[in-house]
C-alpha positions as CSV (number, residue, x, y, z in Angstrom):
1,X,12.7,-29.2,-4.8
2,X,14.7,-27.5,-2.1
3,X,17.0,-28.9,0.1
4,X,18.0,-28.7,3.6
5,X,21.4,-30.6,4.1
6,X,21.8,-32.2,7.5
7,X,25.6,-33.4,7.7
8,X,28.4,-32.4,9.5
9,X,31.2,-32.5,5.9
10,X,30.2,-33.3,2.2
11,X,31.7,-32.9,-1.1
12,X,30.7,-29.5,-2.8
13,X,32.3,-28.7,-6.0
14,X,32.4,-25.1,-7.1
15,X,31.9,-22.2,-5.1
16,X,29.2,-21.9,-2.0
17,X,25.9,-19.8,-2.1
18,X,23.8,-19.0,0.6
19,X,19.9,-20.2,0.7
20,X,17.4,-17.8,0.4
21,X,15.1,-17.4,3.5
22,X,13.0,-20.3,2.6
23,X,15.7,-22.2,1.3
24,X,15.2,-22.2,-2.5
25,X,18.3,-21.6,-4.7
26,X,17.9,-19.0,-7.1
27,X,19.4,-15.3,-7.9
28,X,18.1,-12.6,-6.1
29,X,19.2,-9.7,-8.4
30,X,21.3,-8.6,-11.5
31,X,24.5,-8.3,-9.3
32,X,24.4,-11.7,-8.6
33,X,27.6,-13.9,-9.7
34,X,25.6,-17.0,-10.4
35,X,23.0,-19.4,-9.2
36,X,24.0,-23.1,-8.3
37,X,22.1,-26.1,-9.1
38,X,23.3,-29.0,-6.9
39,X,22.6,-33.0,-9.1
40,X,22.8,-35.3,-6.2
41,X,23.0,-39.3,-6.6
42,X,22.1,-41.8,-4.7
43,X,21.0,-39.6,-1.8
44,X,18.1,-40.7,0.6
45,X,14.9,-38.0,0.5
46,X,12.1,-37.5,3.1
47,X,9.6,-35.1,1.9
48,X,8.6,-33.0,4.7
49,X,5.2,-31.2,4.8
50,X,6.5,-28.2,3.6
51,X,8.1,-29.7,0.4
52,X,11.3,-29.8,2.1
53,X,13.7,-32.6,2.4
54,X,15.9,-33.0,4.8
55,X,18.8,-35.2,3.5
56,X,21.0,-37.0,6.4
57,X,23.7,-39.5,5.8
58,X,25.7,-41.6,7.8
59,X,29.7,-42.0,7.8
60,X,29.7,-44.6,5.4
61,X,28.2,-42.8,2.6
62,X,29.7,-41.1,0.0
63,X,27.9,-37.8,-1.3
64,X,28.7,-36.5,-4.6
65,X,27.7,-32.7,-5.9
66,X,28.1,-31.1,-8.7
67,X,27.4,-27.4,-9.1
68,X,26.3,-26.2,-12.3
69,X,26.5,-22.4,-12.8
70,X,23.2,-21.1,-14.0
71,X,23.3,-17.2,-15.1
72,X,20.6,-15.5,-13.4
73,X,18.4,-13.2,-15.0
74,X,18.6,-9.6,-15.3
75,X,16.6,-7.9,-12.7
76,X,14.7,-6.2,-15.9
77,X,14.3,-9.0,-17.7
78,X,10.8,-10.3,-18.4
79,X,11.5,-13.3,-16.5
80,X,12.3,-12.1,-13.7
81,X,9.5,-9.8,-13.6
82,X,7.1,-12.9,-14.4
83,X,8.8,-14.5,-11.4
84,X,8.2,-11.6,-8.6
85,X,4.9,-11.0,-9.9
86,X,4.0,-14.8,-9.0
87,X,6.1,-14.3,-5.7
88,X,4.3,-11.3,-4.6
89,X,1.0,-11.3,-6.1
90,X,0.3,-8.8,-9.0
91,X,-0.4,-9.1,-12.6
92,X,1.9,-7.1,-13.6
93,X,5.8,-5.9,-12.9
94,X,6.2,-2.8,-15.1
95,X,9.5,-2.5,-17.5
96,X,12.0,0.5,-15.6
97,X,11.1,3.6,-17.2
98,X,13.9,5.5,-19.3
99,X,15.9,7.6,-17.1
100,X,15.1,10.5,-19.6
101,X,11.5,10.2,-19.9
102,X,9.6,13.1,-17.9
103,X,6.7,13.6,-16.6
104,X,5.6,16.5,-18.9
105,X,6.3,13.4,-22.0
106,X,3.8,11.0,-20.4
107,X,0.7,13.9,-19.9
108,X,1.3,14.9,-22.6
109,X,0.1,12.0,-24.2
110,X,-3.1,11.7,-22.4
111,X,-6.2,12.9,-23.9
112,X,-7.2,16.6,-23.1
113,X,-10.9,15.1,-22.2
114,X,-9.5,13.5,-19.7
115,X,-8.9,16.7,-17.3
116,X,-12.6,18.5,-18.0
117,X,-14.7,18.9,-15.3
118,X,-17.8,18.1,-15.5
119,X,-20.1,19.3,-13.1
120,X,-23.4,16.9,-13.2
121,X,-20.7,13.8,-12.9
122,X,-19.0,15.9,-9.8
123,X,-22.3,15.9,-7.9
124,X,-23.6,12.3,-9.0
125,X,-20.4,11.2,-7.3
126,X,-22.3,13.1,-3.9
127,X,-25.2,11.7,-4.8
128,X,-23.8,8.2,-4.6
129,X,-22.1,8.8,-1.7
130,X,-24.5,10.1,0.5
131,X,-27.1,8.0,-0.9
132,X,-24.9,5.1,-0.2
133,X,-23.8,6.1,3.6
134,X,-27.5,6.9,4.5
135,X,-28.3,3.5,3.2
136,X,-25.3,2.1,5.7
137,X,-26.9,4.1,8.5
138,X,-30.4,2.7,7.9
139,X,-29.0,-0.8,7.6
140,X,-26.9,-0.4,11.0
141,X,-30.4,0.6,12.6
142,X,-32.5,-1.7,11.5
143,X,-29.7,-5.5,11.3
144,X,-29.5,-7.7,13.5
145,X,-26.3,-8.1,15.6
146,X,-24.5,-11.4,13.8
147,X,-25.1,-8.7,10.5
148,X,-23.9,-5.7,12.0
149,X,-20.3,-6.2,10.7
150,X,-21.4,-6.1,7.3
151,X,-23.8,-3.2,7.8
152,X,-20.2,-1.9,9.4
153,X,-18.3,-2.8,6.4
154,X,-21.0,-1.4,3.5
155,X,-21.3,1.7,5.7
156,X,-17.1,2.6,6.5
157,X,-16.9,2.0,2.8
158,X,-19.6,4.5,1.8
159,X,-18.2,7.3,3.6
160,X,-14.4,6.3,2.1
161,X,-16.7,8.1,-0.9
162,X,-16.6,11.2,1.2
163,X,-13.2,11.0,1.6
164,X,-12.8,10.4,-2.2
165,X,-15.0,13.6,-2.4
166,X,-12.6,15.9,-0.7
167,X,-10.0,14.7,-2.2
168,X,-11.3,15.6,-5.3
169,X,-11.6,18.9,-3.7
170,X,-8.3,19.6,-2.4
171,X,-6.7,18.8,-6.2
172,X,-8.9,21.5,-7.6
173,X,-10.6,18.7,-9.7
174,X,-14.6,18.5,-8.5
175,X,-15.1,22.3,-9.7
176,X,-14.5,25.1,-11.9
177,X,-15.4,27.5,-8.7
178,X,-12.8,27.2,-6.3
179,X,-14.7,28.4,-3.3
180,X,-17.4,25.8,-3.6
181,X,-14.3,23.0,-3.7
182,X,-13.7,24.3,-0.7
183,X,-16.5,24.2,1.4
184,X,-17.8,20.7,-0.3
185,X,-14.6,19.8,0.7
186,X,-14.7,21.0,4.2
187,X,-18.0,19.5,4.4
188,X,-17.0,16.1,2.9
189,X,-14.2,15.5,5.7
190,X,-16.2,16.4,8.8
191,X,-18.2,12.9,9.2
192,X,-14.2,11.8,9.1
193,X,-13.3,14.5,11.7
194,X,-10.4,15.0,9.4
195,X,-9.2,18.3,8.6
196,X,-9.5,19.6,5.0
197,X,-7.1,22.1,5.1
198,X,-4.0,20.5,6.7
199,X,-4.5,17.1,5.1
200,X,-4.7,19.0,1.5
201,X,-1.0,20.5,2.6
202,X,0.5,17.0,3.3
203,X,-1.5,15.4,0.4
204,X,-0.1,17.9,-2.1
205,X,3.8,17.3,-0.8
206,X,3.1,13.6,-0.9
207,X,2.4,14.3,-4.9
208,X,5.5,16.4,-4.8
209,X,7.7,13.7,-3.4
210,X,5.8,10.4,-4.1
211,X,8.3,7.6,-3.2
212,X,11.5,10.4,-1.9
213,X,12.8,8.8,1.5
214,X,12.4,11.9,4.6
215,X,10.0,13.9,2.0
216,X,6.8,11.3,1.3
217,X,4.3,12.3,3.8
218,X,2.7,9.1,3.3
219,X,3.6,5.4,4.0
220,X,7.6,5.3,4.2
221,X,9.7,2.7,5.2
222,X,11.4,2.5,8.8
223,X,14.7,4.1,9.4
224,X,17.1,1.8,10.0
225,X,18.3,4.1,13.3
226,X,14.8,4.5,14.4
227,X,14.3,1.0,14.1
228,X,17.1,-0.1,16.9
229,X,16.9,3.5,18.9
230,X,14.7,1.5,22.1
231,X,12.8,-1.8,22.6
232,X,9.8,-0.4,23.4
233,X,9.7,1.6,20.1
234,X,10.8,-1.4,18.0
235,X,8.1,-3.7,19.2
236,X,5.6,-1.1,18.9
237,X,6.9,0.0,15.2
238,X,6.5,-4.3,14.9
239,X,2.8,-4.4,15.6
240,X,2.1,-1.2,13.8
241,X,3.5,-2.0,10.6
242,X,2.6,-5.8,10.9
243,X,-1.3,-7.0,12.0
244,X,-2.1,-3.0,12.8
245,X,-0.7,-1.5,9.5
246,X,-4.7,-2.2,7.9
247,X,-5.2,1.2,10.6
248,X,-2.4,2.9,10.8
249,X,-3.7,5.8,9.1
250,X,-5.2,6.3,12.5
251,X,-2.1,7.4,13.7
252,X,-1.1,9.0,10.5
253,X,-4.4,11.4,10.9
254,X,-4.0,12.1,14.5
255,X,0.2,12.7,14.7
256,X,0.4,14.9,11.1
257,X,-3.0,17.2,11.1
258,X,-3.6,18.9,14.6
259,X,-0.3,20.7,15.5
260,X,-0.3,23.9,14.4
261,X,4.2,23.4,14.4
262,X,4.0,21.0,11.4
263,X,2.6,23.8,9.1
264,X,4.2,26.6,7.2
265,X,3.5,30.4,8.7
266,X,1.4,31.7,5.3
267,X,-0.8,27.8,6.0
268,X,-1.9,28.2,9.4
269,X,-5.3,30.3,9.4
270,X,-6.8,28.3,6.6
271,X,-5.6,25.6,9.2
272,X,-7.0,27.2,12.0
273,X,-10.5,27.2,10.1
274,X,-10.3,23.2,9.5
275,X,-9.4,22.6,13.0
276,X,-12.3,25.0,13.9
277,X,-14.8,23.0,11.4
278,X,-13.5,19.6,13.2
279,X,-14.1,20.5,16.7
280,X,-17.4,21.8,16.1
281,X,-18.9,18.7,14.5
282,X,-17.1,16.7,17.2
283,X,-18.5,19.2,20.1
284,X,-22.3,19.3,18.3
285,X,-22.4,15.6,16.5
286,X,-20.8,13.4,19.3
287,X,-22.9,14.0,21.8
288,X,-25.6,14.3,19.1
289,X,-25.4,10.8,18.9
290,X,-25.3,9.5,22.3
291,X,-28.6,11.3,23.5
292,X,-30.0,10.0,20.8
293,X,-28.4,6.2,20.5
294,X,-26.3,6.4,24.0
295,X,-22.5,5.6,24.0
296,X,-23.2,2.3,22.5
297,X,-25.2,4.1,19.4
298,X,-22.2,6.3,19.2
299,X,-19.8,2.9,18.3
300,X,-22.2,1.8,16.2
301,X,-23.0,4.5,14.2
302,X,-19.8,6.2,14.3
303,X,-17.1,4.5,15.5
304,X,-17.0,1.1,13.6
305,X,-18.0,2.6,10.0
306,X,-14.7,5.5,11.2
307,X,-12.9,2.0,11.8
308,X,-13.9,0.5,8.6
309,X,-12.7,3.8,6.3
310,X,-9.6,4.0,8.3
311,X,-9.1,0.0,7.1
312,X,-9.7,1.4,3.5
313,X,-7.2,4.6,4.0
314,X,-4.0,2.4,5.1
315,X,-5.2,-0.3,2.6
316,X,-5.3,1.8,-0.2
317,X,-2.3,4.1,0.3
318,X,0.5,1.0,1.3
319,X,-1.1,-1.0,-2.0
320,X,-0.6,1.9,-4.2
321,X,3.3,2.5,-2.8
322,X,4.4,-0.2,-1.3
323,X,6.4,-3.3,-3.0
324,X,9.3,-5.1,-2.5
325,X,10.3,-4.1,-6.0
326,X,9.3,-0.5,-5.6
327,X,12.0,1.7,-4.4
328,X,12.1,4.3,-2.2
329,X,15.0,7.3,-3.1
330,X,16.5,9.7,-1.7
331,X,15.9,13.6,-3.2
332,X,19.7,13.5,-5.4
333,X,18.7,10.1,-7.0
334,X,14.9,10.5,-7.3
335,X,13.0,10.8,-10.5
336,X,9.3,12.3,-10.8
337,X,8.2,9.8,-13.7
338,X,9.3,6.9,-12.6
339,X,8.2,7.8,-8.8
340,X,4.5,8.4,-10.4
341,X,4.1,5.8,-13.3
342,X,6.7,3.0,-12.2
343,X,6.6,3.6,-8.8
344,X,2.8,3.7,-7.7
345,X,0.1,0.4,-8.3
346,X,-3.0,0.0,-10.2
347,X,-5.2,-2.2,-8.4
348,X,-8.5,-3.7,-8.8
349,X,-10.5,-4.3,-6.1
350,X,-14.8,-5.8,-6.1
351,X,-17.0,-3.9,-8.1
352,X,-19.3,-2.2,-5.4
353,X,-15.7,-0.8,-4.0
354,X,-14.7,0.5,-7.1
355,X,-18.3,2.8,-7.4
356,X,-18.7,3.5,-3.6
357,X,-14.8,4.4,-3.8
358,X,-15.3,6.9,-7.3
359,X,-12.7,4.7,-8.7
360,X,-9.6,5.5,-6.6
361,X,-7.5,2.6,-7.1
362,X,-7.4,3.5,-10.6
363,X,-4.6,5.4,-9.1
364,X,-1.4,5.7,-11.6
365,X,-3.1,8.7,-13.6
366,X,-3.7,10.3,-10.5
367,X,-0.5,10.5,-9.4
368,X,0.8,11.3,-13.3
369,X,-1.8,14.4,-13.0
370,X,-3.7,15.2,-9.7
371,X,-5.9,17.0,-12.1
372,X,-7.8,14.4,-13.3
373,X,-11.3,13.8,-11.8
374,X,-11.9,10.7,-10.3
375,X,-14.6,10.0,-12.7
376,X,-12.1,10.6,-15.5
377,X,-9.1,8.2,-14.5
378,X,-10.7,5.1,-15.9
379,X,-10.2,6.6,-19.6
380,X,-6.9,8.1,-18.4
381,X,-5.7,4.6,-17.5
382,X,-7.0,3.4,-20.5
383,X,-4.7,5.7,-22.2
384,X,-1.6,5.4,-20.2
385,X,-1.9,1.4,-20.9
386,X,-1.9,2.1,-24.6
387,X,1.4,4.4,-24.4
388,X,3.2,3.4,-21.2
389,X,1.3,0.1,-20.5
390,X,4.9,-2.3,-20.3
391,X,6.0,-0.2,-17.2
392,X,3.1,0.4,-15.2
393,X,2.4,-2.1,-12.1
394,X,-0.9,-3.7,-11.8
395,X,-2.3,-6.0,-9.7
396,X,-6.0,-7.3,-8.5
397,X,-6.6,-7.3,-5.2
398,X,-5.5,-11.3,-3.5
399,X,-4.2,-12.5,-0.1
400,X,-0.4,-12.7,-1.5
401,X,-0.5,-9.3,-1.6
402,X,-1.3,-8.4,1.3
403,X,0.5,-11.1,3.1
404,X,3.6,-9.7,1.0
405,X,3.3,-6.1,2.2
406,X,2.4,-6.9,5.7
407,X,5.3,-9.3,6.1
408,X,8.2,-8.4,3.6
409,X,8.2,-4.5,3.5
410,X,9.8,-2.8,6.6
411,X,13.3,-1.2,6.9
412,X,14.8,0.6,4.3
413,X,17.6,-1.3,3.3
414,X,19.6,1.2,0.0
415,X,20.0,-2.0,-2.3
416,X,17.1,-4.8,-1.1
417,X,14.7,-2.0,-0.9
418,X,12.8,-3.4,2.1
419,X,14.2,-5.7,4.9
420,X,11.2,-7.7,6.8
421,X,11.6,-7.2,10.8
422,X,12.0,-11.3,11.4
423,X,15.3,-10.7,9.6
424,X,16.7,-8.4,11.6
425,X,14.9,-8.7,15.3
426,X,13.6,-12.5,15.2
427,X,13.3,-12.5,19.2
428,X,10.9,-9.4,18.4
429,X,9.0,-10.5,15.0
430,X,6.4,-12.9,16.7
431,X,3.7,-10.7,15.1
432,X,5.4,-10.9,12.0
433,X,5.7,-15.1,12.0
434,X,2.2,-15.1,12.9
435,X,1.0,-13.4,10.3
436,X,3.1,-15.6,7.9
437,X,1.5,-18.8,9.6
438,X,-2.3,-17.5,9.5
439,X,-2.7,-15.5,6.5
440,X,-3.5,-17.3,3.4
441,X,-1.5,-17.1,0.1
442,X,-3.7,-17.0,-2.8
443,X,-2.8,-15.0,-6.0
């Protein structure tokens, strides 16, 4: 039980240690000195509804405390790792990898099957996938309004297949000819309106650099400078990376892949060409859509099932890199295997999201070799569990997860990894103690 000590003096033997945050008494890493276990007697208790107690004594009494000195476990040990995985919800905390294990030594012990292409599963993947969407489309005609959010939920996540599609694409993994990649690609993004060409160029840097502070182009924690450079931006970082982090990919799409600036000279006309593609489905489809269904046919059909893959898209990409325990390094200290086999997630998420999805969240082989097919990284994972399985990170899908990454990971912070925003704003971080009243917390 932890305990909250109400008293103005008492008698502590042995040297103090600060509570964490809820008030427990345990290590928090390797470097720690010691933990301290504190044997009261005779001490009145009130159980409060949080399982606290709040002990307070009057002048009279005489406290006694002992302090026991408890060494904590290694931050590699496996049970620490048994403890954070119950803490933050995942199945498994993956061993640290050898610091002279390389990426080349893991590939090369998956299967060469693994990488084929194989052109009748490629196109069953489209198959599904527009099969699937059409059937969101029809379903969004046709439901009545109190069903409409789970026609918009079926449907956001069908065309998430698209994306899957083009992602495929863009790692030269859906074809042998490079020129059909392209244009299936192209094609696969438009209902999106995301650009194939510029996203490919961040995508492929965010391989490079998976998990390097500055370099990731994907989710990154907040600068420490950035973070107290104006109000306005720290309340609005607040909100984005608290309840509006499930769509922040919004802002990801529309700040990194429309400015010609944030592209090298030799990328910009195959830019130029997505941008092109983008505007024209925007400039033909949109209004497409409202002569035929009006503005309001345009939200339905468009904008909530846009909404709903957007919700997948942040979901998704802060799961696979983001965790207390995960680090994020800078370029002298960073290491490529451990980035891409103990730094990214495995998770498992329902069935019909795993097919509509082509199996995406089977992500750690991806990120060992983009060349793997989606259709292909079940068997690879299969194989990396059998050879690297004790330092791979693995969760299913759960509340505590979620809850954990929406409310724990913010600021970079060199040694804690991640330092939540109530910790360091708490007049600010009413989003943040909201969310930790309201969401649920089961594993």
């Amino acid at each position: 039980m932890a305990c909250r000590v109400a008293h103005s003096s008492f008698l502590f033997l042995g040297p103090q240690k600060r509570p964490t945050e809820d008030n427990r008494i345990f290590p928090q890493s390797s470097t720690s000195s010691g933990a301290y276990l504190l044997k009261w007697e005779s001490l009145p208790q009130r159980r409060s509804k949080q399982n606290q107690c709040l002990i307070s004594f009057r002048k009279n009494k005489v406290v006694k405390a002992v302090a026991v000195s408890v060494a904590p476990p290694p931050a590699d040990s496996a049970e620490h790792r048994q403890q954070l995985c119950q803490e933050y919800g995942f199945r498994q905390i993956g061993e640290p990898l050898p610091d002279n294990v390389t990426l080349r030594d893991i590939i090369d012990t998956l299967p060469k099957k693994v990488f084929e292409i194989d052109d009748v599963k490629a196109w069953k993947s489209v198959l599904v996938s527009v099969t699937s969407y059409a059937l969101g489309i029809f379903m969004i005609a046709k439901a009545p309004w109190y069903l409409l959010p789970l026609a918009w939920a079926w449907t956001g996540t069908a065309v998430t297949g698209f994306f899957v599609i083009g992602h495929d694409c863009a790692h030269k993994s859906f074809s042998r000819n490079k020129l059909v990649e392209d244009i299936v690609g192209t094609l696969a993004f438009l209902p999106l309106i995301y650009p194939y060409e510029p996203w490919r160029y961040k995508h492929d840097r965010h391989h490079a650099k998976t998990n390097m502070l500055v370099e990731d182009t994907a989710w990154q924690p907040i600068d420490p400078e950035e973070f107290d450079s104006s109000a306005v931006l720290r309340k609005a970082i607040i909100y984005g990376y608290g309840p509006f982090r499930p769509w922040m990919s919004i802002a990801h799409w529309f700040i990194c892949h429309f400015d010609l600036k944030k592209f090298r000279p030799n990328e910009v006309n195959r830019v130029k060409i997505s941008l092109a593609c983008v505007f024209a489905f925007m400039a033909i489809g949109w209004p497409l859509i409202i002569y035929k269904t009006g503005i309001m046919g345009w939200i339905k059909f468009w904008l909530m099932p846009w909404l709903g893959y957007h919700f997948w898209m942040s979901t998704f990409t802060m799961v696979h890199h983001t965790a207390p325990h995960i680090p994020f390094k800078s370029s002298e200290e960073w290491n490529a295997a451990q980035a891409q086999l103990n730094g990214t997630v495995h998770c498992d998420y329902p069935s019909w999201i795993e097919v509509l999805c082509h199996d995406i969240n089977v992500h750690i082989p991806h990120h060992i070799s983009p060349r793997i097919p989606s259709y292909n990284l079940r068997a690879a994972h299969q194989s990396l569990q059998e050879n690297w399985g004790k330092y791979m990170n693995e969760a299913t899908w759960n509340w505590r997860l979620m809850k954990t990454i929406l409310t724990v990971c913010h600021v970079y912070h060199k040694d804690q990894n991640y330092i939540a925003f109530d910790e360091l704003a708490p007049e600010d971080s009413q989003p943040i103690t909201f969310l930790k009243r309201v969401m649920p917390d089961y594993a």
